[in-house]
C-alpha positions in Angstrom: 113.1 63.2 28.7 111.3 66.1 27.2 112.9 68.6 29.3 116.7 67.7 28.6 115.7 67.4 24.8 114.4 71.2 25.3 117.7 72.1 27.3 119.8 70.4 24.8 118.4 72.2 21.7 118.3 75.3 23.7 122.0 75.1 24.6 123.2 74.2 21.4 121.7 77.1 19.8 123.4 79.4 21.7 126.7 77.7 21.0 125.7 78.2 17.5 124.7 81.4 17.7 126.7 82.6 20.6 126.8 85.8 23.0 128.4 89.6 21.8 129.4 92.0 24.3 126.7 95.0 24.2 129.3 97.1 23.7 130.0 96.2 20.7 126.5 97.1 18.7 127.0 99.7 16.4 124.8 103.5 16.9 122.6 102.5 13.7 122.0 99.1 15.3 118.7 98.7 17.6 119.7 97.6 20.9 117.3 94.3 21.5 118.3 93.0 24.6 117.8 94.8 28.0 120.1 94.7 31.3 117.5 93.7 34.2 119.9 93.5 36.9 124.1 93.7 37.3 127.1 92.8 39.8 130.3 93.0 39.8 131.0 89.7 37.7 127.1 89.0 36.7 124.5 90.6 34.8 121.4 89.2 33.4 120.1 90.5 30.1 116.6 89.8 28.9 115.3 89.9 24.7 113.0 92.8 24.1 111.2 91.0 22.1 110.7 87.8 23.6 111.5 88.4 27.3 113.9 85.2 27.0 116.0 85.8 30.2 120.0 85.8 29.8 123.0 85.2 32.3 126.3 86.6 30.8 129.0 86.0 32.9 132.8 87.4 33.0 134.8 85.8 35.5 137.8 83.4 34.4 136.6 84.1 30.5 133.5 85.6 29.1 130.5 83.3 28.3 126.5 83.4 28.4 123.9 80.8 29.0 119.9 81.2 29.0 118.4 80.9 32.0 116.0 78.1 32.7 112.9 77.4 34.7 112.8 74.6 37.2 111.0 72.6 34.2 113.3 73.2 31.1 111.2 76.3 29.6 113.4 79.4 29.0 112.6 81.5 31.6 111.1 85.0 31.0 111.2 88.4 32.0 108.1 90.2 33.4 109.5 93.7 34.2 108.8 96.8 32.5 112.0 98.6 31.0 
């Protein structure tokens, strides 16, 4: 029960909050998220500052969702830039 109460909260912040294209920051605007890996209609993007790991997706429409270990937690990145 814990776990979908975690990946409901989670998912309605980020229907709150949403996902903006990385093009779109501005130069005087720190860039906080990093692209850890890319295809063709995928790319995952992970917070600098928190390591929370990101699925943005543009196929059929645009949209992003946080990625999710096998127990609820938001998963998170352990590379180096």
């Amino acid at each position: 029960m814990k776990k979908k109460i975690i990946a409901a909260i989670v998912t309605a912040t980020l229907l709150i909050a949403g996902c903006s294209d990385m093009a779109n920051v501005s130069a005087g605007q720190e860039n906080t998220m990093v692209l850890v890996e890319g295809w063709r209609d995928y790319s995952i993007y992970a917070d600098k500052d928190t390591g929370v790991m990101y699925l943005v997706y543009q196929r059929n429409g645009n949209g992003c969702t946080v990625m999710l270990n096998a127990d609820g937690t938001p998963k998170i990145w352990q590379g180096k830039e």
